[in-house]
C-alpha positions in Angstrom: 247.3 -5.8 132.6 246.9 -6.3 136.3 246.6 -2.9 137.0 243.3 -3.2 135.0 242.4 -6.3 136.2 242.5 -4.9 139.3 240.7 -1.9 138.8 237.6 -3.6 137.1 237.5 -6.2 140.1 237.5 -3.4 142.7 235.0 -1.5 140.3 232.7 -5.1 140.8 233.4 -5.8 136.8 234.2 -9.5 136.1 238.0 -10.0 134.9 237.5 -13.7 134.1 237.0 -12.8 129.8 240.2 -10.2 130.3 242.5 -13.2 131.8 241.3 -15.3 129.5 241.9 -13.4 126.3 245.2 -12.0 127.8 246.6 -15.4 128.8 246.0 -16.8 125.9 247.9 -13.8 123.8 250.0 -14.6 126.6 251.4 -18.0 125.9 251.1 -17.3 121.8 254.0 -15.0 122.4 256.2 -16.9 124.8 255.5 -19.6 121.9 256.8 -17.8 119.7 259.5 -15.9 121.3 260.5 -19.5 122.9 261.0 -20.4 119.2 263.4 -18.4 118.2 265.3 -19.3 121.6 266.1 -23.0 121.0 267.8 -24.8 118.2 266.2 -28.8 118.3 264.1 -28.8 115.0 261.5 -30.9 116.9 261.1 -28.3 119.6 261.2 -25.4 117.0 258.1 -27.6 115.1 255.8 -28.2 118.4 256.2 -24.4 119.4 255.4 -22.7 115.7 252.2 -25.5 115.7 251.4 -24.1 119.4 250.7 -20.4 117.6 247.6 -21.5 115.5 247.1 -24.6 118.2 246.7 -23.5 121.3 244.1 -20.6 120.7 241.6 -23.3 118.9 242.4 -25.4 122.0 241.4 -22.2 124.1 237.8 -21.6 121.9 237.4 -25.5 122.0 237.8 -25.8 125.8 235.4 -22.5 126.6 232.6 -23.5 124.0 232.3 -27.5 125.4 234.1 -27.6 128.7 234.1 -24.9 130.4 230.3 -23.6 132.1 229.6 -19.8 132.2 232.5 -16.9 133.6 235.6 -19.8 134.6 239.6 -19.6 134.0 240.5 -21.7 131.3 242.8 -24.0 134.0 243.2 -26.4 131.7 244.4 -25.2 128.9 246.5 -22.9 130.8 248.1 -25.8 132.5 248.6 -27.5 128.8 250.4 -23.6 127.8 252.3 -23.8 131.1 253.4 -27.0 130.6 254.8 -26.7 127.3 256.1 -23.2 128.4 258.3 -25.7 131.3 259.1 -27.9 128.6 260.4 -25.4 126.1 262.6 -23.4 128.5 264.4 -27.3 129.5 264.9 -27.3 126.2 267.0 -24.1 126.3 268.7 -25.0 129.7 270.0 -28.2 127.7 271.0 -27.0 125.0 272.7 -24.2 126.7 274.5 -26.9 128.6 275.8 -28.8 125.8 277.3 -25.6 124.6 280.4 -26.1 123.2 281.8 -22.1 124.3 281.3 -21.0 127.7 278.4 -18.3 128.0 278.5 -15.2 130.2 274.9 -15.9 131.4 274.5 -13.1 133.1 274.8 -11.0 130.2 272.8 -13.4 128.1 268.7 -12.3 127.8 267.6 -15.6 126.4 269.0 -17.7 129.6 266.7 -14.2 132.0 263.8 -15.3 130.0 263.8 -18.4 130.5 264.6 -18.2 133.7 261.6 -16.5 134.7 259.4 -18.7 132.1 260.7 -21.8 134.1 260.3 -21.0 137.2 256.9 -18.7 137.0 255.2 -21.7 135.4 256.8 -24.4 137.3 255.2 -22.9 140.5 251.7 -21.7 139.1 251.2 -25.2 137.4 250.5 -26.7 140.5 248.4 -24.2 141.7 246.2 -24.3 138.4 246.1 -28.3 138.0 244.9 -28.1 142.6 242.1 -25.2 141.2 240.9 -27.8 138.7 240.4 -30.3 142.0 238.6 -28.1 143.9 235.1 -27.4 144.0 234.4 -24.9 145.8 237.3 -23.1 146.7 237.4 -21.0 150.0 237.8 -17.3 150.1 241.0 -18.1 152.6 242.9 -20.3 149.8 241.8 -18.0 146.8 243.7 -15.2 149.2 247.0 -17.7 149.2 246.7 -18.8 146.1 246.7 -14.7 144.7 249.4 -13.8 147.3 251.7 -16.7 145.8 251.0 -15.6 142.0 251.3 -11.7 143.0 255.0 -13.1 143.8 255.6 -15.4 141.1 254.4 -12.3 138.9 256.9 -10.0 140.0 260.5 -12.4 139.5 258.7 -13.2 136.0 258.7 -9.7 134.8 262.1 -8.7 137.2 263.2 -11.8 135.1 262.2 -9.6 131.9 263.6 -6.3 132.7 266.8 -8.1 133.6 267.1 -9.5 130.3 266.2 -5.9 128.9 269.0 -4.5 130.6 272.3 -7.3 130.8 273.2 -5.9 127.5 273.2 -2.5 128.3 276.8 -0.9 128.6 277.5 1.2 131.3 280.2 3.7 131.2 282.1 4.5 134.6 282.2 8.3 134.6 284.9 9.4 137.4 285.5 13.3 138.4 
């Protein structure tokens, strides 16, 4: 996705309609994915009403808040922040465990891991883009540099969790 993203920006096409429908897909999938991940009945209930939820919230927000081409910040804040919210869920639980967990062989506890922190750090940045009016072309450059990093432990995060279960066999000659 941000290979294209890329490509249509430095082809002068506007990617705000692309982020917009992506992240939303997004966050419908950590929601769901997220659900299977805890066990409190109450967390398990506010994540399987996110799935139908938050895309109305999405359509709501661009058809009466939001003015022409913008990033839905808001609503991606409100994803992110239930995204934060779901993952502490996880931690404590995982916590209150009653067995010890080999967590680095556990692909829930990489997932979250990179859910938590990714959206712990770009929260922030999306609730200060909401404040600012006119952003200037040297923050926009920070702001991009700090998600481009964020991006990378979130799906490192993701391929780790792919790959702690994997077995690998020890071949000696």
């Amino acid at each position: 996705m941000e290979y294209i993203g890329q490509w249509m920006n430095d082809n002068g096409k506007i990617t705000v309609t692309l982020y917009n429908v992506f992240t939303t897909i997004e966050f419908v999938f950590y929601f769901w994915m997220l659900r299977y991940m805890v066990k409190n009945p109450w967390a398990k209930k506010l994540l399987l009403h996110s799935l139908w939820l938050y895309p109305v919230l999405v359509i709501l927000n661009k058809l009466f808040l939001l003015k022409g081409l913008q990033f839905h910040t808001m609503t991606f804040s409100l994803g992110g922040l239930l995204i934060v919210m779901a993952t502490i869920v996880y931690f404590f639980e995982l916590f209150q465990f009653n067995k010890p967990v080999n967590l680095v062989r556990e692909p829930a506890f990489w997932i979250c891991s990179g859910l938590l922190f990714f959206y712990a750090c770009t929260f922030p940045l999306y609730a200060l883009i909401n404040f600012l009016q006119d952003p200037s072309n040297l923050i926009i450059k920070y702001i991009s540099s700090v998600l481009a990093i964020v991006n990378i432990l979130l799906y490192s995060s993701f391929i780790i969790a792919a790959l702690c279960r994997t077995k690998i066999t020890k071949f000696f000659s």
